[in-house]
C-alpha positions in Angstrom: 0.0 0.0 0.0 1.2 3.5 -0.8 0.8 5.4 2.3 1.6 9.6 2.3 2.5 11.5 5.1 0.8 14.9 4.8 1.3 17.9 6.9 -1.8 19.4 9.0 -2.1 16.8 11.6 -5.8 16.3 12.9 -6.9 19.9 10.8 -6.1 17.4 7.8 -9.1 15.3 8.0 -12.3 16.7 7.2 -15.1 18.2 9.7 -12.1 18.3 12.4 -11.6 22.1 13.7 -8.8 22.8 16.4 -7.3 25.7 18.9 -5.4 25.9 21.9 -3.7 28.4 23.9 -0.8 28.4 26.5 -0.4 30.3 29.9 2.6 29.9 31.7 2.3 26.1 32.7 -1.6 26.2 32.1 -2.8 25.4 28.6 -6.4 24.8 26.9 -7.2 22.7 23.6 -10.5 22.6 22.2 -11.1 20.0 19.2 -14.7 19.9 17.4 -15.9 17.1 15.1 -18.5 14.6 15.2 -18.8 11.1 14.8 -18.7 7.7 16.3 -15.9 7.3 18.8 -13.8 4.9 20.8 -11.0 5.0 23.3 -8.4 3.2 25.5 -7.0 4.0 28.7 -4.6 3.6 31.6 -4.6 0.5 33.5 -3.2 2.1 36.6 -5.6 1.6 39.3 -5.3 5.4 40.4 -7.9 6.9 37.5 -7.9 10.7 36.6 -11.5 12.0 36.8 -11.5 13.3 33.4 -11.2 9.4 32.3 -14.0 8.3 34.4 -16.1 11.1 32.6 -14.8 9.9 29.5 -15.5 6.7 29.8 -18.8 7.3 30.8 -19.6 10.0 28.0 -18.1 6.9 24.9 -20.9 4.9 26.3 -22.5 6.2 23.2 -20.4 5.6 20.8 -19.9 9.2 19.7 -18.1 12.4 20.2 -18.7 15.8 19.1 -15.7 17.6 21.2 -12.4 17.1 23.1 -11.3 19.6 25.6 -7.8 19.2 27.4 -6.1 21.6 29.5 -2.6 21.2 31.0 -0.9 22.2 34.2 -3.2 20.0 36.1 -4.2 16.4 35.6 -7.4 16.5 38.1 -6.4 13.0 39.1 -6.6 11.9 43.2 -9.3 14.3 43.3 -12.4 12.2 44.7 -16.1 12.9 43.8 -15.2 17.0 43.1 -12.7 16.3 40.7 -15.1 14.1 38.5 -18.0 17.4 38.9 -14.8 19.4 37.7 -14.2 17.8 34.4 -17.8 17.7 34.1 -18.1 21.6 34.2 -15.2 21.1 31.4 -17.8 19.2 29.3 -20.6 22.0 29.5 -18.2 24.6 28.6 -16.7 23.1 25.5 -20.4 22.2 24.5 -21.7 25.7 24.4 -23.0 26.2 22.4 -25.3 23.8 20.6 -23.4 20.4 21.5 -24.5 18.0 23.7 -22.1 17.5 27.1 -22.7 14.7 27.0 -20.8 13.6 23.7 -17.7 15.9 25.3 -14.6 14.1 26.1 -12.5 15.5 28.5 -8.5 15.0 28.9 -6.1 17.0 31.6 -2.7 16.4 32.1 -0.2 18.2 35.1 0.4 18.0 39.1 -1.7 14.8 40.2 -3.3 15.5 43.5 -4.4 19.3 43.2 -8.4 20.4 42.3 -8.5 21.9 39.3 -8.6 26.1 39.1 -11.5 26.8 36.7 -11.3 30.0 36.7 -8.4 29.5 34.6 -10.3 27.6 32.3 -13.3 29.4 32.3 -10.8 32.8 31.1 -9.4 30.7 28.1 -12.6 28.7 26.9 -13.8 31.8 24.9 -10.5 32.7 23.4 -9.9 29.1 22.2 -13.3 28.3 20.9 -13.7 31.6 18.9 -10.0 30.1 17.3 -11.3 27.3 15.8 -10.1 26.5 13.0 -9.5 23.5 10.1 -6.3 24.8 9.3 -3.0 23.3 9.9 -2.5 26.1 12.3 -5.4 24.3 14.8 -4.0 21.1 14.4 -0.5 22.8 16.0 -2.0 25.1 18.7 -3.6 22.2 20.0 -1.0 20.4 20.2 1.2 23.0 22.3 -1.9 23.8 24.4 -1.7 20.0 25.5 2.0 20.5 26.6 3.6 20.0 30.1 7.6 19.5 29.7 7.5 18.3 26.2 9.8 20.4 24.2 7.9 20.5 20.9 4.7 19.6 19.4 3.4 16.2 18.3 1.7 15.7 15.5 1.4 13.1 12.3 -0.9 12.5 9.7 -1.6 10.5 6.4 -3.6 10.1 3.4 -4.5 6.3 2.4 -4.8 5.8 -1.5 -8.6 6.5 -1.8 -7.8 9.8 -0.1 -8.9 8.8 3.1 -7.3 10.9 6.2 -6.0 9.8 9.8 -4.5 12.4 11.7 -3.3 12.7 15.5 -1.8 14.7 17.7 -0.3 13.6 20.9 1.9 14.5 24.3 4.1 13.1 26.2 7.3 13.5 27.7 8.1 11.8 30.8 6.1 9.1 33.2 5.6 7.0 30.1 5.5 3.4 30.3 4.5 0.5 28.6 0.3 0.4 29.0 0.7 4.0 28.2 2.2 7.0 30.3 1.3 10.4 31.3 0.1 10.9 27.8 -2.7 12.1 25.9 -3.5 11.5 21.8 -6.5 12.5 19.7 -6.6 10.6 16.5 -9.0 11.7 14.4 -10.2 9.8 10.6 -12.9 10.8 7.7 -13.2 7.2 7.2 -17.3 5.9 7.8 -17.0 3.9 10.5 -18.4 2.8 13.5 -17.5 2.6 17.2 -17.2 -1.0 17.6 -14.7 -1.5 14.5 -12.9 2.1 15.6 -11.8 0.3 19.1 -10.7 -2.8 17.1 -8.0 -1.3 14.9 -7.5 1.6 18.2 -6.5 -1.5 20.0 -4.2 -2.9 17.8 -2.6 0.4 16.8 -1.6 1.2 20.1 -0.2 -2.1 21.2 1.9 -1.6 18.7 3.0 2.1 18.8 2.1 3.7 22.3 2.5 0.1 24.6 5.8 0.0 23.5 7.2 3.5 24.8 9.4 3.4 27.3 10.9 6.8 29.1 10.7 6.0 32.8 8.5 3.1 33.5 6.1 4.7 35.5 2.8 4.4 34.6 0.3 7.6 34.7 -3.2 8.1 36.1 -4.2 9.9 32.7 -2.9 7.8 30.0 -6.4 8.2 27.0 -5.9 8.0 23.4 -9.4 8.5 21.7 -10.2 8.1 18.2 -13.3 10.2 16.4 -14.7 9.2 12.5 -16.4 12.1 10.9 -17.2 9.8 8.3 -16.9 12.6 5.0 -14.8 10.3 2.9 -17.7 7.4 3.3 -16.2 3.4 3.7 -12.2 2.7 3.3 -10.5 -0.8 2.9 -10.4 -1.5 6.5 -6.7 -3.3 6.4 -5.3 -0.5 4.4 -6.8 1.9 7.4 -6.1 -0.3 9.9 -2.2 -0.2 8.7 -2.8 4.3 8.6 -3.7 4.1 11.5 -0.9 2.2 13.6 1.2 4.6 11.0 0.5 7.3 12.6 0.4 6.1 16.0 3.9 5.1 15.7 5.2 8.2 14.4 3.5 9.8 17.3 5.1 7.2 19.7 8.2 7.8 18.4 8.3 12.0 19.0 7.3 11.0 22.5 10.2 8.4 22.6 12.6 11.0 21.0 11.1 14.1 23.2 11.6 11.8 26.8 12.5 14.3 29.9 16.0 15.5 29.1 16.8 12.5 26.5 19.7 13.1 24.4 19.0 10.5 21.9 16.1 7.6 20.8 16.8 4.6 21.5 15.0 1.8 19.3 15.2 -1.8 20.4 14.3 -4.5 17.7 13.8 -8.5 18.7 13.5 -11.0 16.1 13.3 -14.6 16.5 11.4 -15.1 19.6 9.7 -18.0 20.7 6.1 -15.6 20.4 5.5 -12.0 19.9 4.8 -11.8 23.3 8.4 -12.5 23.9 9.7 -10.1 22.0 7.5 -7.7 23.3 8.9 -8.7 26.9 12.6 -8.8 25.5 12.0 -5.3 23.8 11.0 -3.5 26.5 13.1 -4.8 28.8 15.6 -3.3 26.8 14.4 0.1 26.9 13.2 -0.2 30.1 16.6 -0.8 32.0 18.1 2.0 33.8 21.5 0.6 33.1 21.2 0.3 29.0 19.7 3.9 29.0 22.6 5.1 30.7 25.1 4.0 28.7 23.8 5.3 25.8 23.7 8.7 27.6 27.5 8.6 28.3 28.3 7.0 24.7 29.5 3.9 26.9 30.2 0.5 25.0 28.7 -1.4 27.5 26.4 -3.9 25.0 26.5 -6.4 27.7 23.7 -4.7 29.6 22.1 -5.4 26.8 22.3 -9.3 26.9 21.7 -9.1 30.6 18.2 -7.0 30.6 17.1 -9.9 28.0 17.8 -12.7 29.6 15.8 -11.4 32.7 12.8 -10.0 30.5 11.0 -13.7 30.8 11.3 -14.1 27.3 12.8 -17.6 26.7 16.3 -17.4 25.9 19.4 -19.4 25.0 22.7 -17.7 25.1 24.2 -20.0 22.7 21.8 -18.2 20.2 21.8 -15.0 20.9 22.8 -12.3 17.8 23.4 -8.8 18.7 23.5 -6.0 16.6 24.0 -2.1 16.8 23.4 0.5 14.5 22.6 4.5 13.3 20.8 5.0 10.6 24.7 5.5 8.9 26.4 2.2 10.1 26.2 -1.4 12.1 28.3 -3.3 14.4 27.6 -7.1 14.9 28.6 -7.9 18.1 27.5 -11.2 18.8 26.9 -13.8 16.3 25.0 -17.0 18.1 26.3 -16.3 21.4 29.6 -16.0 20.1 31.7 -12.0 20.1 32.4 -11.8 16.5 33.7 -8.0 17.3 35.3 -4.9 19.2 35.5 -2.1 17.1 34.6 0.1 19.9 35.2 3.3 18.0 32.3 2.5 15.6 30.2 1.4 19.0 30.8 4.4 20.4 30.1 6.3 17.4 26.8 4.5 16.9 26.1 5.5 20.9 26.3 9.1 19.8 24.2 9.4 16.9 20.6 10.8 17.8 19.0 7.7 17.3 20.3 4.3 18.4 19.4 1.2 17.2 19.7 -2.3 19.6 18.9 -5.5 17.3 18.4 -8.4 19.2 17.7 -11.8 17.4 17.2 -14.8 19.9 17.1 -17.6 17.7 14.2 -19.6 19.0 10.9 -18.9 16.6 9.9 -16.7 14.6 8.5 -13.4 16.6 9.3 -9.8 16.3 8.6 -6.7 17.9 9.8 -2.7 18.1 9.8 -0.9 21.4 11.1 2.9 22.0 12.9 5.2 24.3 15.3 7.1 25.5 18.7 7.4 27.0 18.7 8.5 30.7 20.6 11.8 31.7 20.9 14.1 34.2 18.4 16.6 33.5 15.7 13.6 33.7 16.4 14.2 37.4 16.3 17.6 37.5 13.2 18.1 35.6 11.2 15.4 38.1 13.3 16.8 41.0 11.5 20.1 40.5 8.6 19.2 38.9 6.3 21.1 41.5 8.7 23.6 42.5 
């Protein structure tokens, strides 16, 4: 299939208009487009009230709004917290929309009641922005920001013309089930709520369950999906394969953009026993404090490597092992079926430096595969969480 990237993010696909705005730490998006709906969230047990609103509102299938502020994620807030994000939902649905078809998303401090008198003073600025111009698609996407450094967003056009664009943000707290992170995927495919949550599922198993920065889970972790439906009925595989497209690229500025990473760090298993073992072997990879700082000090250390696989729980013979680094310039085989076929640590550690780092791992025991993201670990990753609140 010949799949295009396009610019204009969620403003890309039709009947989706977009605005945000940014105060100091406290930021507003407002997105507006109807259509059926579905949605997956964090499985920590600590929920953020704007998902149990959420949840509650998808009952139906559809959506006619998003709004998500930042600055505050309204999580650990009991019964008032939920009212809160509630009073979110009437004010994006004036005028005209029905609350309850309002999805709200917040992202911040856990632990702190939400000031809506902040909200209340941006509502009318961002909803007489709205726009379907890539411009939209952008301010919403900075609006959504808490320490991300830049704005996340990725879109394509299938070969019928059809559209799937997100946004997305995330920077640190992000682990595997999802972390502190928020996308809005948006498609003018027809299509309805019960097939949108099949390929949602799949997409983000594969993209956004398989980004690692810290391995802490979040209490706010949502990524909904909305089909206006103006294109009319697509080839479901060749949307199905858009959609973990742009998933992936999303997953992979939120890899890239970690809290004070330096450089991405890809991990790719093959031959594992299942996909379920390379998905443990992957992650583990990415996951391990030790492997993320070597790559930070450009240290040719691949053993830690080896060592955060063969505790994953993926099964594992060291006689078979294959283990490969690379840029996107050059590779270094460094073990060949358990065997250390080289040394040439100057390449290693040239490899280590590049922006984006590639770990190959083939384990030489069946025929499964997976791709997991992260990032190195440096010394502004405690800074920024040191003084997160201060």
């Amino acid at each position: 299939m010949q799949l295009k990237f396009i610019d204009g993010g969620i403003c890309a696909v039709k009947g989706v208009s977009a605005w945000g705005v940014k105060q100091d730490k406290y930021g507003l998006a407002l997105i507006k487009a109807e259509g059926s709906a579905a949605g997956v969230f964090t499985r920590n047990r600590v929920i953020a009230a704007p998902l149990i609103l959420t949840r509650e509102h998808l009952e139906g299938g559809r959506l006619s709004a998003v709004i998500a502020n930042s600055g505050n994620a309204n999580a650990f807030t009991g019964p008032e917290g939920v009212e809160d994000a509630r009073d979110m939902a009437k004010l994006a649905a004036r005028p005209g929309l029905d609350e309850r078809t309002v999805a709200v998303a917040s992202t911040g401090v856990i632990g702190h009641r939400l000031d809506l008198d902040i909200i209340r003073s941006q509502v009318g600025e961002v909803t007489a922005g709205l726009t379907d111009s890539a411009k939209g698609s952008t301010a919403a996407a900075r609006a959504i920001m808490t320490t991300d450094t830049f704005a996340k967003e990725a879109a394509v056009e299938l070969p019928d013309g059809t559209r799937i664009g997100g946004i997305a943000k995330g920077s640190g707290m992000i682990a595997p089930n999802m972390g502190t992170m928020l996308a809005f995927l948006y498609t003018d495919a027809a299509m309805d709520a019960g097939e949108l949550g099949k390929y949602l599922k799949r997409a983000v198993d594969k993209s956004f369950n398989m980004v690692v920065v810290d391995g802490d889970t979040s209490t706010n972790d949502m990524v909904l999906i909305t089909a206006t439906g103006q294109m009319g009925h697509t080839d479901p595989e060749e949307f199905g394969q858009g959609l973990e497209a742009v998933c992936t690229a999303l997953a992979r500025m939120i890899a890239r953009d970690g809290e004070g990473a330096t450089r991405l760090i890809e991990a790719r298993v093959t031959g594992a026993a299942s996909e379920s073992d390379a998905v443990l072997a992957a992650k583990a990879v990415i996951t391990s404090p030790l492997v993320k700082s070597a790559i930070f000090g450009r240290d040719p250390n691949w053993g830690r490597v080896v060592a955060a696989v063969g505790y994953s729980g993926a099964e594992m013979e060291q006689d078979r092992v294959s283990l490969t680094f690379a840029s996107n310039h050059s590779s270094v085989m460094l073990v060949e079926k358990g065997r250390i076929v080289s040394t040439l640590e100057d390449t290693l550690k040239e490899i280590m430096g590049s922006k984006e780092v590639i770990i190959m791992v083939d384990l030489g025991v069946g025929s499964g595969c997976a791709t997991a993201w992260g990032c190195d670990l440096s010394y502004d990753y405690v800074r920024i969480n040191a003084e997160y609140t201060t």
